[in-house]
C-alpha positions as a Markdown table, in Angstrom:
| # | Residue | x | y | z |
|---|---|---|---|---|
| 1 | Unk | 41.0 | -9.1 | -17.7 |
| 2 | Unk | 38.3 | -7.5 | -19.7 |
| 3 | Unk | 39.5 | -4.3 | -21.6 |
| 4 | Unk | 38.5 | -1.0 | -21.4 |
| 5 | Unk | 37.0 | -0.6 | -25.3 |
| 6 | Unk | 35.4 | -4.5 | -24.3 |
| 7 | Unk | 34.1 | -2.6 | -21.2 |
| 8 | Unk | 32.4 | 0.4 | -22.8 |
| 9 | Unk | 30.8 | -2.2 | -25.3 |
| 10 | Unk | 29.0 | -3.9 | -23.0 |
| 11 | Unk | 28.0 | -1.3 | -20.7 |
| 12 | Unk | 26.5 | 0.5 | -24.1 |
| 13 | Unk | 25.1 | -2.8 | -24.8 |
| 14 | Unk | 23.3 | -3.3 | -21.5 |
| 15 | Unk | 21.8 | 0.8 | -21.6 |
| 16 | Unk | 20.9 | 0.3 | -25.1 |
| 17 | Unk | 18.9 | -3.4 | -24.0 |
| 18 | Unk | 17.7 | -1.7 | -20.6 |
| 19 | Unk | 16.0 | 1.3 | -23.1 |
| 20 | Unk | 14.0 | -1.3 | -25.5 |
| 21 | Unk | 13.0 | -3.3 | -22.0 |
| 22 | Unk | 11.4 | -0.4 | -20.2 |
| 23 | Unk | 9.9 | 1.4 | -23.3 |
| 24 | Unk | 8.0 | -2.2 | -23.6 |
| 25 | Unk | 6.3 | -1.7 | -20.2 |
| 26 | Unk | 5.2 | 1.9 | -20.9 |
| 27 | Unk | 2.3 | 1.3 | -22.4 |
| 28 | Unk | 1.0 | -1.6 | -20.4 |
| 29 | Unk | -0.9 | 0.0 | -18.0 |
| 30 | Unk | -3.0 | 1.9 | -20.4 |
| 31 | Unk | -3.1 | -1.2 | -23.2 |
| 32 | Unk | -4.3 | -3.8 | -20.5 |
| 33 | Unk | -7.1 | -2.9 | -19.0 |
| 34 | Unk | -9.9 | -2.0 | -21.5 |
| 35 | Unk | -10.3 | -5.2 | -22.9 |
| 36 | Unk | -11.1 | -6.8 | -19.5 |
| 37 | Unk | -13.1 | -4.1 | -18.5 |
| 38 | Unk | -16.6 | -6.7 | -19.3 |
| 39 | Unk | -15.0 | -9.1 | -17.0 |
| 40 | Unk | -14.2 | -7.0 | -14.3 |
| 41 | Unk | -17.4 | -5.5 | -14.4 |
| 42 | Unk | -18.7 | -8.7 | -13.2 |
| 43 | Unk | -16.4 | -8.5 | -9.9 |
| 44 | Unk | -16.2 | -5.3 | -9.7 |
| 45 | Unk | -19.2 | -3.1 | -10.9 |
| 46 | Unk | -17.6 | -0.1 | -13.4 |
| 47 | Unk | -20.1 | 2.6 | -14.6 |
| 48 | Unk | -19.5 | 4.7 | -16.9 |
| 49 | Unk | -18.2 | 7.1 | -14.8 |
| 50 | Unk | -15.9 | 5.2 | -13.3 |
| 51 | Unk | -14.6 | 4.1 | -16.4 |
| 52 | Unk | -14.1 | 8.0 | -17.6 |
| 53 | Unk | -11.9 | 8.5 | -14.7 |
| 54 | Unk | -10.1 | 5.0 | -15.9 |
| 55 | Unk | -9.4 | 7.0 | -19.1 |
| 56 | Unk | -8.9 | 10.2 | -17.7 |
| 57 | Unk | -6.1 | 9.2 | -15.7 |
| 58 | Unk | -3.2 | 8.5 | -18.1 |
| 59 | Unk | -2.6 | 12.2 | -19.1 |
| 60 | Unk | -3.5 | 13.5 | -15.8 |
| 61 | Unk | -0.8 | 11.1 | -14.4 |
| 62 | Unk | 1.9 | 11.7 | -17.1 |
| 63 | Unk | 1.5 | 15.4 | -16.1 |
| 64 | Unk | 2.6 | 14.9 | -12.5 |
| 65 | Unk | 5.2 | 12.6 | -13.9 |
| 66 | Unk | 6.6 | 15.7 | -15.6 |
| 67 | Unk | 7.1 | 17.7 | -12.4 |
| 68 | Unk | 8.7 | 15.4 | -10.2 |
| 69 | Unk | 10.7 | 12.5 | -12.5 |
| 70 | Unk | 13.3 | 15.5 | -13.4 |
| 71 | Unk | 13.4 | 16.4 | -9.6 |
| 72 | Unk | 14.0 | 13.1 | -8.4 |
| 73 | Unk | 16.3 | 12.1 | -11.1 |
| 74 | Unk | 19.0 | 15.6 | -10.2 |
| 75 | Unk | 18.4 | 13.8 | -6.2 |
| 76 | Unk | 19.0 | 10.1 | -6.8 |
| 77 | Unk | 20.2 | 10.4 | -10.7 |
| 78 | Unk | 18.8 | 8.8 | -13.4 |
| 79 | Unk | 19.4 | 5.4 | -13.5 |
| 80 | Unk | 18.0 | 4.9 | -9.9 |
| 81 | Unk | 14.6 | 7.0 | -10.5 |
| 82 | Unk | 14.0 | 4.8 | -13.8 |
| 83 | Unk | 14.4 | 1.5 | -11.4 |
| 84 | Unk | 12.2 | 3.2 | -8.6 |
| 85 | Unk | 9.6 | 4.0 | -11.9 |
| 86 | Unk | 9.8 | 0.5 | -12.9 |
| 87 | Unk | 9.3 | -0.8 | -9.4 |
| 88 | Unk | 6.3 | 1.4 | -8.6 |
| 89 | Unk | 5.1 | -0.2 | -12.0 |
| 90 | Unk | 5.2 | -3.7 | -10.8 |
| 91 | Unk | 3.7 | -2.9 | -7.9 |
| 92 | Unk | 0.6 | -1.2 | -9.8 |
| 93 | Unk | 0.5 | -4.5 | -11.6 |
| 94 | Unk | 0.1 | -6.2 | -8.4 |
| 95 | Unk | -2.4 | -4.0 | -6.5 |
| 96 | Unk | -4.5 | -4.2 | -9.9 |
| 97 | Unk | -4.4 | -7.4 | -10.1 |
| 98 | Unk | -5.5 | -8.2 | -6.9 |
| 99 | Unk | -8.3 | -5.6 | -6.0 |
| 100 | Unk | -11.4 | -6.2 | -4.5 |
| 101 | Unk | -13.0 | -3.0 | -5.4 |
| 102 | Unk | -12.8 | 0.2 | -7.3 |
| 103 | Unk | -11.3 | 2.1 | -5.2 |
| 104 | Unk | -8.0 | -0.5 | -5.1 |
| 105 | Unk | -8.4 | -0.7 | -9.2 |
| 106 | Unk | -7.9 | 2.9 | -9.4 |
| 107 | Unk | -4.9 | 3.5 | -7.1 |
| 108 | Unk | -3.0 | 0.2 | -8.4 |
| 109 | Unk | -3.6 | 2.0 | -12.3 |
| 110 | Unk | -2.6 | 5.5 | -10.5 |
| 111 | Unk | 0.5 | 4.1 | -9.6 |
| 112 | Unk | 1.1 | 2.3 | -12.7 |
| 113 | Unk | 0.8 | 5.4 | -14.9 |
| 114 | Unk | 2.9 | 7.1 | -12.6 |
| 115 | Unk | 5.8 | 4.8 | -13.3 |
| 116 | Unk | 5.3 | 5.1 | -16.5 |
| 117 | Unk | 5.1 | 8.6 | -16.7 |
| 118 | Unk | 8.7 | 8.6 | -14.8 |
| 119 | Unk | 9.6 | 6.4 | -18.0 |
| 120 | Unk | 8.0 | 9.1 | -20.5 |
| 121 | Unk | 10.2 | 11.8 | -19.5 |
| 122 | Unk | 13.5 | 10.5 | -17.9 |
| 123 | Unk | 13.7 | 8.3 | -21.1 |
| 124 | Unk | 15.0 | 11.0 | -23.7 |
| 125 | Unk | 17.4 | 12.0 | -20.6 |
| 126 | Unk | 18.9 | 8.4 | -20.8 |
| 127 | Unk | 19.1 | 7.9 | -24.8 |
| 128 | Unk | 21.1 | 11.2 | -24.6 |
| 129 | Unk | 23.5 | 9.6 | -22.0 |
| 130 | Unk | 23.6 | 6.4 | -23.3 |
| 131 | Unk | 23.6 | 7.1 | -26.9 |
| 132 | Unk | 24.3 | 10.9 | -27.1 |
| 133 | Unk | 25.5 | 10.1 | -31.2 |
| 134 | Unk | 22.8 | 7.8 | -32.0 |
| 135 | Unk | 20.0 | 10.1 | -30.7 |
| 136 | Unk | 17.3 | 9.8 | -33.9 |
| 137 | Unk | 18.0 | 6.1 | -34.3 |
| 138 | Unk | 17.8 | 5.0 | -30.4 |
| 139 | Unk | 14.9 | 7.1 | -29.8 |
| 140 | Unk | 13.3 | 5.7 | -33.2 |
| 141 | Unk | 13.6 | 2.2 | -31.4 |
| 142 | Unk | 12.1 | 2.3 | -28.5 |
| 143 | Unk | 9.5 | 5.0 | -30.4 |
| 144 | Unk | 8.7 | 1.5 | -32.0 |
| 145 | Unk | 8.9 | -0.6 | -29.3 |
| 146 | Unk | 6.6 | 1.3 | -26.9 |
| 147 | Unk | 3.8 | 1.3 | -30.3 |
| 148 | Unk | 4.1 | -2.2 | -30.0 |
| 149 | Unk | 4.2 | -2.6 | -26.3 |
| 150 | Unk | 0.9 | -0.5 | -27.0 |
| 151 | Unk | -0.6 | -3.0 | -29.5 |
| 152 | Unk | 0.3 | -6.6 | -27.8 |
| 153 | Unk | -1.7 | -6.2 | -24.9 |
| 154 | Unk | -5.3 | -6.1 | -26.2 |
| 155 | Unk | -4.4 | -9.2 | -28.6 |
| 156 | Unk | -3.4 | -11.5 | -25.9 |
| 157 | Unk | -5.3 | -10.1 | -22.9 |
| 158 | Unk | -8.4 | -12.1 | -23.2 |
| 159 | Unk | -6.8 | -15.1 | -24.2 |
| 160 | Unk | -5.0 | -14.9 | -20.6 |
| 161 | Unk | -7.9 | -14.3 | -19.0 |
| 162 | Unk | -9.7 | -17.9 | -20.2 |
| 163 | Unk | -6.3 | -19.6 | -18.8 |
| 164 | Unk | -7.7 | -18.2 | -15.4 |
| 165 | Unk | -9.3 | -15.0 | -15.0 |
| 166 | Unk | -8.8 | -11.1 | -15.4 |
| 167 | Unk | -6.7 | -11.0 | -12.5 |
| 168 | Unk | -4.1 | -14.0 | -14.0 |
| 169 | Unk | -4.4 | -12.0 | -16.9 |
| 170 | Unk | -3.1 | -8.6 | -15.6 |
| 171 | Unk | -1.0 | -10.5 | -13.2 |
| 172 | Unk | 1.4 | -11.6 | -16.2 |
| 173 | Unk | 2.6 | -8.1 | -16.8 |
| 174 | Unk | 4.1 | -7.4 | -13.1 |
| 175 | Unk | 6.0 | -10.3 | -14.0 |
| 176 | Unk | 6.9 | -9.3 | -17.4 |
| 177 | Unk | 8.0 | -5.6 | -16.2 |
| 178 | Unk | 10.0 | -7.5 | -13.0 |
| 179 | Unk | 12.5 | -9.3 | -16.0 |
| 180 | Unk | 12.3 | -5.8 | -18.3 |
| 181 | Unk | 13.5 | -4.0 | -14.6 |
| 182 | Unk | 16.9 | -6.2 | -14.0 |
| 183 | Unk | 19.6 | -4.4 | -16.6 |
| 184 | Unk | 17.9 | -1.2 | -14.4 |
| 185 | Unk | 19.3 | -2.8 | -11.5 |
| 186 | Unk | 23.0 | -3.2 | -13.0 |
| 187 | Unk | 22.7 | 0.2 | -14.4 |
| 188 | Unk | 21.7 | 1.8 | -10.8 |
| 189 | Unk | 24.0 | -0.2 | -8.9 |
| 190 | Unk | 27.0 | 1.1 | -11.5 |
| 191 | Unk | 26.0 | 5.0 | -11.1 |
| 192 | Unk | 25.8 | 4.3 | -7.2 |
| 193 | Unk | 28.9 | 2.5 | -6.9 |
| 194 | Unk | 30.5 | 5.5 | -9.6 |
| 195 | Unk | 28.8 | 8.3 | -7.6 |
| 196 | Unk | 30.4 | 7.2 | -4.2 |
| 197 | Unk | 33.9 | 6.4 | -5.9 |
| 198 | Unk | 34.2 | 10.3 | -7.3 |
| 199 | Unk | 33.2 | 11.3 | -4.0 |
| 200 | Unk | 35.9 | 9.5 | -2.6 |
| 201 | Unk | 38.6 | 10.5 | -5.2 |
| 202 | Unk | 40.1 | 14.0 | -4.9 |
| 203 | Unk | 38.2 | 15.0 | -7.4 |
| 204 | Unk | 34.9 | 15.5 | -5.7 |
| 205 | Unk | 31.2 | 14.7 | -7.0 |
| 206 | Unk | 30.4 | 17.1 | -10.2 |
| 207 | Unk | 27.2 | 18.9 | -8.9 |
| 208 | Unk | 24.8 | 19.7 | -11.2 |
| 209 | Unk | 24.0 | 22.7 | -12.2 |
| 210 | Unk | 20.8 | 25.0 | -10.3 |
| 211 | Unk | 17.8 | 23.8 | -11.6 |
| 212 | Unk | 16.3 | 26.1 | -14.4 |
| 213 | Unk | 13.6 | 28.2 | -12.8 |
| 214 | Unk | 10.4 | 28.1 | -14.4 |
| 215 | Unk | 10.3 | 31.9 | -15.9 |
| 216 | Unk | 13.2 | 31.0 | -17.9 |
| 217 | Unk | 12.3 | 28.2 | -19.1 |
| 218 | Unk | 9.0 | 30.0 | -20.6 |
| 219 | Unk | 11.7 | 32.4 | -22.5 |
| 220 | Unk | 13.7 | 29.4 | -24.3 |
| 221 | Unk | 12.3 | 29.9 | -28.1 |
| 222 | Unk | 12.9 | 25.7 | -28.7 |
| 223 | Unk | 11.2 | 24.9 | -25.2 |
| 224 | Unk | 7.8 | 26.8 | -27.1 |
| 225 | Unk | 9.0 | 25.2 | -30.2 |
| 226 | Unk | 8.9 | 21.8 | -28.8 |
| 227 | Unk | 6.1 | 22.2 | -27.3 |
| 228 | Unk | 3.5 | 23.6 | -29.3 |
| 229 | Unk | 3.2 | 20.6 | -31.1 |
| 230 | Unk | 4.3 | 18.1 | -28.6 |
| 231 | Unk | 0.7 | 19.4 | -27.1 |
| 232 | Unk | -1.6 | 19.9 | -30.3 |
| 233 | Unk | -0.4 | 15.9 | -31.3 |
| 234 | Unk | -1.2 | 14.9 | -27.4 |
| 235 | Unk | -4.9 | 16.7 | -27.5 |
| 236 | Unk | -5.8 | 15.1 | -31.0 |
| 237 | Unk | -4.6 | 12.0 | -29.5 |
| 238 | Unk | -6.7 | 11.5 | -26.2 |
| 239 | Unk | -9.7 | 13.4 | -28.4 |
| 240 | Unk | -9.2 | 10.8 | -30.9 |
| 241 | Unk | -8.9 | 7.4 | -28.6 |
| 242 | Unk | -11.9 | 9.0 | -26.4 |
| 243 | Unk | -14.4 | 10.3 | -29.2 |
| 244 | Unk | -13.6 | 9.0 | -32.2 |
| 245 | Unk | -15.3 | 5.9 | -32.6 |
| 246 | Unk | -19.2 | 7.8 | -31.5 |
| 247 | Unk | -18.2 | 10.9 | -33.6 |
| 248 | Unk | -17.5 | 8.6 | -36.8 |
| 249 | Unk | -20.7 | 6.3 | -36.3 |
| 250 | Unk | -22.9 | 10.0 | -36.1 |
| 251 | Unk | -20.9 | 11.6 | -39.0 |
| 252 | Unk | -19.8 | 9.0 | -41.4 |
| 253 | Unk | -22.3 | 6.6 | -40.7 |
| 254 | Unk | -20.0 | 3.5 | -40.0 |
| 255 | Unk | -20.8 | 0.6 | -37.6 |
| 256 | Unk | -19.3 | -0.1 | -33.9 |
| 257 | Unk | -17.3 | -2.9 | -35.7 |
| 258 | Unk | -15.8 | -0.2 | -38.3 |
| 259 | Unk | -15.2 | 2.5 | -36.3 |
| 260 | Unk | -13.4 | 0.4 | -33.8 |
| 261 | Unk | -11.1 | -1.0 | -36.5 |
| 262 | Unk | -10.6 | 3.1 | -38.0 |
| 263 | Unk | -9.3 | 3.7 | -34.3 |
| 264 | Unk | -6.9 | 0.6 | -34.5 |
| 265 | Unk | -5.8 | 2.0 | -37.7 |
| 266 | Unk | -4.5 | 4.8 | -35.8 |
| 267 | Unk | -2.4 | 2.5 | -33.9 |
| 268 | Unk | -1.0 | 0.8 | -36.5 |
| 269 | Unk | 0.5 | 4.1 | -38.4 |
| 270 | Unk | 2.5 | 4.5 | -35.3 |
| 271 | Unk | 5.0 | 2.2 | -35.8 |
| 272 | Unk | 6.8 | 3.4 | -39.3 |
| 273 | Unk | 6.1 | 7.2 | -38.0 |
| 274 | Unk | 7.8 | 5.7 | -35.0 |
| 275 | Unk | 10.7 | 4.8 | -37.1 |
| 276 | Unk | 10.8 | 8.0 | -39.4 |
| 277 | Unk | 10.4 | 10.8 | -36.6 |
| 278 | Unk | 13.4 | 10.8 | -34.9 |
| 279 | Unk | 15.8 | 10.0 | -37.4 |
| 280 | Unk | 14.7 | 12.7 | -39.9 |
| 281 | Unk | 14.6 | 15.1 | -36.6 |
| 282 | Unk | 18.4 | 14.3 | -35.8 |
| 283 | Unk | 19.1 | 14.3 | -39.7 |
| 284 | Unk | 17.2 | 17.6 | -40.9 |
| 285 | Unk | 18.9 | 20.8 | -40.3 |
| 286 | Unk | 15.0 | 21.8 | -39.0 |
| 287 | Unk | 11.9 | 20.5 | -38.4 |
| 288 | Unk | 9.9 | 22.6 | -40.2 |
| 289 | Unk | 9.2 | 20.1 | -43.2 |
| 290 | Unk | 7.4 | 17.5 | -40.1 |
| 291 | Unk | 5.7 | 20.5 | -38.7 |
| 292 | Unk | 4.5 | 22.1 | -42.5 |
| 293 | Unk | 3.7 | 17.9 | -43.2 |
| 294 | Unk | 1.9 | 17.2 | -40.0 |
| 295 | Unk | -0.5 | 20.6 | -40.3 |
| 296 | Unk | -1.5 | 19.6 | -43.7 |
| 297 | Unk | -2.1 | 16.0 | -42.9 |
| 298 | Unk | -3.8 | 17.3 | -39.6 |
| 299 | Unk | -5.9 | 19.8 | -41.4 |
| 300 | Unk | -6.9 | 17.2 | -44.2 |
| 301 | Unk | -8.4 | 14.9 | -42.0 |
| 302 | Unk | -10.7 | 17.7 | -40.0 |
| 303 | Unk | -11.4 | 19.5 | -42.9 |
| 304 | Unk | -12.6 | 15.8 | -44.2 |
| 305 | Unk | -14.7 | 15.1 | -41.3 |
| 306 | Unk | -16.0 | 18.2 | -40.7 |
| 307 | Unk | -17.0 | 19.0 | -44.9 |
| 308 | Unk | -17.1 | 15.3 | -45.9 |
| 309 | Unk | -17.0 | 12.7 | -43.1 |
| 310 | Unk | -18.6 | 9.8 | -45.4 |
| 311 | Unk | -16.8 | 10.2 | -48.6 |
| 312 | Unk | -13.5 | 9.2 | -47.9 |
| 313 | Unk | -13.6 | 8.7 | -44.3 |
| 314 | Unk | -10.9 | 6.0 | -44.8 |
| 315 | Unk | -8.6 | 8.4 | -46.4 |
| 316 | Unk | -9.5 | 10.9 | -43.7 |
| 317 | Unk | -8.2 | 8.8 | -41.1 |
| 318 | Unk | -5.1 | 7.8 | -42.9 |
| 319 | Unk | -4.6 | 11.3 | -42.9 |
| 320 | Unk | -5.0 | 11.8 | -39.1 |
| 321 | Unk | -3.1 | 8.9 | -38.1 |
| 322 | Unk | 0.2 | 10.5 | -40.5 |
| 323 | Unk | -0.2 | 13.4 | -38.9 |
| 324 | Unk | 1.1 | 12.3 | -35.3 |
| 325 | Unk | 4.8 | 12.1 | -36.9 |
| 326 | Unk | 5.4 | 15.0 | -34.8 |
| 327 | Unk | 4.9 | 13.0 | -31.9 |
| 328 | Unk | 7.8 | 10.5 | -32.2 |
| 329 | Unk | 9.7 | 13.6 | -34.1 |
| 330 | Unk | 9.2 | 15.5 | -30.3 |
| 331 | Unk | 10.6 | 12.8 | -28.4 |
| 332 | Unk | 13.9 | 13.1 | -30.2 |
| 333 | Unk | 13.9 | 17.0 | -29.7 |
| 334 | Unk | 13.9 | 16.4 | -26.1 |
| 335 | Unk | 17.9 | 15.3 | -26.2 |
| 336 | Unk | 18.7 | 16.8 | -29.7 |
| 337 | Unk | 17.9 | 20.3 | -28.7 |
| 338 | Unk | 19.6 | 19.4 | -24.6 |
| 339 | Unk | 23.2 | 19.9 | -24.1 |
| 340 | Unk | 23.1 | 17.4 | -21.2 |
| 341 | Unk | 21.1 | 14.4 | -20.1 |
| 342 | Unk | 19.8 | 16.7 | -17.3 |
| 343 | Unk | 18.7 | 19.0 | -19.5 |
| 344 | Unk | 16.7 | 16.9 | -21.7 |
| 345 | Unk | 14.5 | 15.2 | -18.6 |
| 346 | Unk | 14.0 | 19.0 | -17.3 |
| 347 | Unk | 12.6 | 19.9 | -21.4 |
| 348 | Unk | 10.8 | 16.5 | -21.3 |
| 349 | Unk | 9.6 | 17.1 | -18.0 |
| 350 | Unk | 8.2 | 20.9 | -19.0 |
| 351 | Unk | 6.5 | 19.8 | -22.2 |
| 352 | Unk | 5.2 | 16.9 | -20.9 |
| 353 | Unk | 3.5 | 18.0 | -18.0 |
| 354 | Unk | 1.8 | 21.1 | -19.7 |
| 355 | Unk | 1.3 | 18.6 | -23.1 |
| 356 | Unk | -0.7 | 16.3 | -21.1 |
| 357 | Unk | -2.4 | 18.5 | -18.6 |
| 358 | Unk | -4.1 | 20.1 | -21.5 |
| 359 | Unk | -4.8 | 16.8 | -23.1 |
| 360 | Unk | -6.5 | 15.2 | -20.3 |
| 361 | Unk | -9.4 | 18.4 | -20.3 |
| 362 | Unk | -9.5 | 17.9 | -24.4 |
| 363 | Unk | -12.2 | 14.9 | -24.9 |
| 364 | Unk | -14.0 | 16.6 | -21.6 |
| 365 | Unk | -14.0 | 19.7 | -23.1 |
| 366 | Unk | -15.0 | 19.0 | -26.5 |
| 367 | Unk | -17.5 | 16.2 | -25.5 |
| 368 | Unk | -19.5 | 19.3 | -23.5 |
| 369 | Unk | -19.1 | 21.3 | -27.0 |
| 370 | Unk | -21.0 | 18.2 | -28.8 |
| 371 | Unk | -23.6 | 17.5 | -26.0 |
| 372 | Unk | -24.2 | 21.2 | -26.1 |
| 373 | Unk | -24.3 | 22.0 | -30.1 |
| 374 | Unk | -26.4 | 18.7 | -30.8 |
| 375 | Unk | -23.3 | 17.7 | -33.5 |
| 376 | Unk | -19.5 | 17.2 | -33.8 |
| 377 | Unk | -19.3 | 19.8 | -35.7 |
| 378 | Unk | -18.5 | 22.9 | -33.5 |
| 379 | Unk | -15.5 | 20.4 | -31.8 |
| 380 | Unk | -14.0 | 19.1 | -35.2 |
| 381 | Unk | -13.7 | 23.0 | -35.8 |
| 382 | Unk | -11.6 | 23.5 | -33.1 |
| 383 | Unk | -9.7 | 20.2 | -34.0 |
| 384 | Unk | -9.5 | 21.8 | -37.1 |
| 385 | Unk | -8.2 | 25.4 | -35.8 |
| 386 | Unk | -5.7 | 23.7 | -33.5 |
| 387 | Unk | -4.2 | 21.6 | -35.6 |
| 388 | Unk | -2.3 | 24.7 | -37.8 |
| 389 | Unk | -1.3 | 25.8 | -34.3 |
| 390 | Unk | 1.8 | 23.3 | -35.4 |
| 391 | Unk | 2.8 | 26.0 | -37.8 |
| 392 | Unk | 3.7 | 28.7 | -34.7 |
| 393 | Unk | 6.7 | 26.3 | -33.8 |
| 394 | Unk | 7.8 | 26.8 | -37.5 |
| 395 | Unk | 9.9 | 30.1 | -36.3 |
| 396 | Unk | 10.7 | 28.5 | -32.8 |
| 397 | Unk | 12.8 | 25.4 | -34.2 |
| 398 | Unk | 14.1 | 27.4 | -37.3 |
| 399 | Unk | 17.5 | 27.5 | -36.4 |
| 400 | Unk | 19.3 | 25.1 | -34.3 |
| 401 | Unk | 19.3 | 26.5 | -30.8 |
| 402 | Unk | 19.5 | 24.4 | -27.3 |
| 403 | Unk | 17.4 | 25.2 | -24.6 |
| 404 | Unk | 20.5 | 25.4 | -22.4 |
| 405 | Unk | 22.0 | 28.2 | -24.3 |
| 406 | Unk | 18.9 | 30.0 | -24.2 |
| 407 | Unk | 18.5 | 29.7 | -20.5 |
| 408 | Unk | 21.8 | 31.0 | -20.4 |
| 409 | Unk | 21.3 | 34.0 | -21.9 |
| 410 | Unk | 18.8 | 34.6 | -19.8 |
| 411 | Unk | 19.9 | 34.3 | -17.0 |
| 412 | Unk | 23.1 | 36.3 | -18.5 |
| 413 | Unk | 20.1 | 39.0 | -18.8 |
| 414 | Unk | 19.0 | 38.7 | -15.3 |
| 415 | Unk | 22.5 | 39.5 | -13.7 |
């Protein structure tokens, strides 16, 4: 008979392998695609247009993730709704996979994002009940993994494609999320079978507590400080993947070739910051060093390419790419700055959905300031301006306060 120490090893064990699995599937539906795009064009026509709305979709899609993964999770808890996300994520595959036409293309990548969205936000929620003492280092790893889950796909996607087609070659990674969804299934059938067994006992199910309304969660000081640059790292982001490569071959002068390796350069910088965020968020009694380092770094590059795009536009993006340490560093906030698992998928959920929401109108927004100024000026400006918006969280995150304190007060207040 297996003992109880043995017991909480492996069920750690499983969580902490069912964490790396589905943060390796989060970036699929969003890595996958692009580099097919010639190919499918020849099946299924894709304008330009149609291919915005391809690009547009991810944030839009994260943001609705935000509002109803922490709902669903409080209904069905937590390991379930990640199983249901990962299941609506194979299916995506699927559809995808097979359609015949746009219009089947665009809901099998809907659903897709959607499932990974659910994995965006309930993820913190499940490092913080998995691992609540190794929050910076667990959150660090799958940071990593979901970079390179981000950076696999377009090296091998073509490749696939020539051992069939595009469809064999999207295909794979239904299959691929199907073996990254079975610990989920273990997981989900152990909070079921636990659920029903404390109902049963005489000590009742715990019920969770009301869910926070909305104006109080606009009065915690760390849900702002969280935030704020959760949401100016998520704008220069989807500007960056979206405009980048045009704006440096008009401002620095660089080739399609170049500008398309700068980009990937971006990519690449993700993995150490990856590693470095959350640990020095769980370790540093603040954040405000990542914050003070991420506005200069931020600032740098946009001052660069906005004074001096061709003299060091390598250095420039360096720059930019450092700067997104805030992003990883924000992930880690989620659970550091939560009292409870619920918690942290409500903060995740709040962020996110407002982060991305303004993220998605970013490259629309700022692509109508270059088509209407003639130059990428005006928009690097507001890149530019945004990025010391960072520095606003500075007073936010200052102390060590959790949201759920704060919502407590307030509602303290209220009464």
């Amino acid at each position: 008979m297996t003992d109880a120490p043995s017991g909480r090893r492996s069920e750690l064990l499983l969580g902490v392998v069912a964490i790396v699995l589905i943060a390796a599937t989060m970036r699929l539906p969003v890595a996958a695609l692009s580099p097919l795009a010639g190919r499918i064009d020849a099946d299924i026509p894709l304008s330009a247009l149609a291919l915005g709305a391809l690009g547009t979709a991810p944030p839009l899609a994260f943001a609705l993730a935000g509002v109803l993964a922490p709902r669903l999770a409080r209904r069905l808890q937590l390991e379930p709704t990640l199983l249901l996300a990962m299941l609506a994520m194979i299916a995506g595959h699927v559809v995808r996979a097979a359609a015949i036409d746009y219009a089947m293309l665009l809901v099998g990548t809907l659903v897709l994002l959607l499932g990974a969205g659910f994995g965006n936000v309930l993820l913190p929620a499940a490092v913080k009940k998995i691992t609540p003492n190794r929050i910076g280092a667990m959150t660090a790893a799958y940071a990593m993994i979901m970079s390179i889950g981000a950076a696999v796909p377009p090296l091998v996607a073509v490749p696939l494609a020539e051992l069939g087609d595009w469809r064999l070659s999207l295909a794979v990674w239904a299959a691929f999320v199907a073996v990254a969804a079975l610990p989920w299934i273990a997981l989900a059938v152990g909070a079921v079978r636990a659920r029903r067994a404390a109902i049963a006992s005489d000590e009742g199910m715990p019920v969770p507590g009301p869910r926070p309304r909305r104006a109080a969660l606009l009065r915690s000081p760390t849900l702002w400080g969280i935030g704020i640059p959760f949401t100016v790292s998520s704008i220069s982001a989807y500007a960056g993947y979206a405009l980048l490569p045009p704006l440096l071959r008009e401002t620095a002068g660089v080739g399609e070739a170049e500008a398309g390796a700068l980009l990937a350069l971006l990519g690449f910088l993700g993995l150490p910051l990856a590693a470095l965020g959350p640990v020095l968020a769980a370790r540093l009694r603040t954040p405000t060093p990542l914050l003070v380092a991420s506005t200069a770094l931020f600032g740098t590059a946009y001052a660069g390419l906005l004074l001096a795009p061709q003299a060091a536009t390598l250095l420039w993006m360096i720059a930019l790419g450092l700067g997104y340490i805030t992003f990883p560093m924000c992930l880690a906030l989620f659970a550091l700055r939560s009292r409870t698992p619920a918690m942290a998928s409500t903060v995740s959920g709040a962020v996110q959905t407002v982060g991305y929401s303004v993220a998605a109108l970013a490259p629309l927004l700022l692509g109508a300031l270059r088509d209407g100024t003639g130059s990428w000026s005006a928009a690097i400006a507001v890149l530019l301006a945004l990025s010391f918006a960072n520095l606003l969280a500075v007073p936010l995150l200052a102390r060590k306060g959790f949201v759920d304190d704060e919502l407590a007060s307030v509602e303290e207040l209220v009464r």
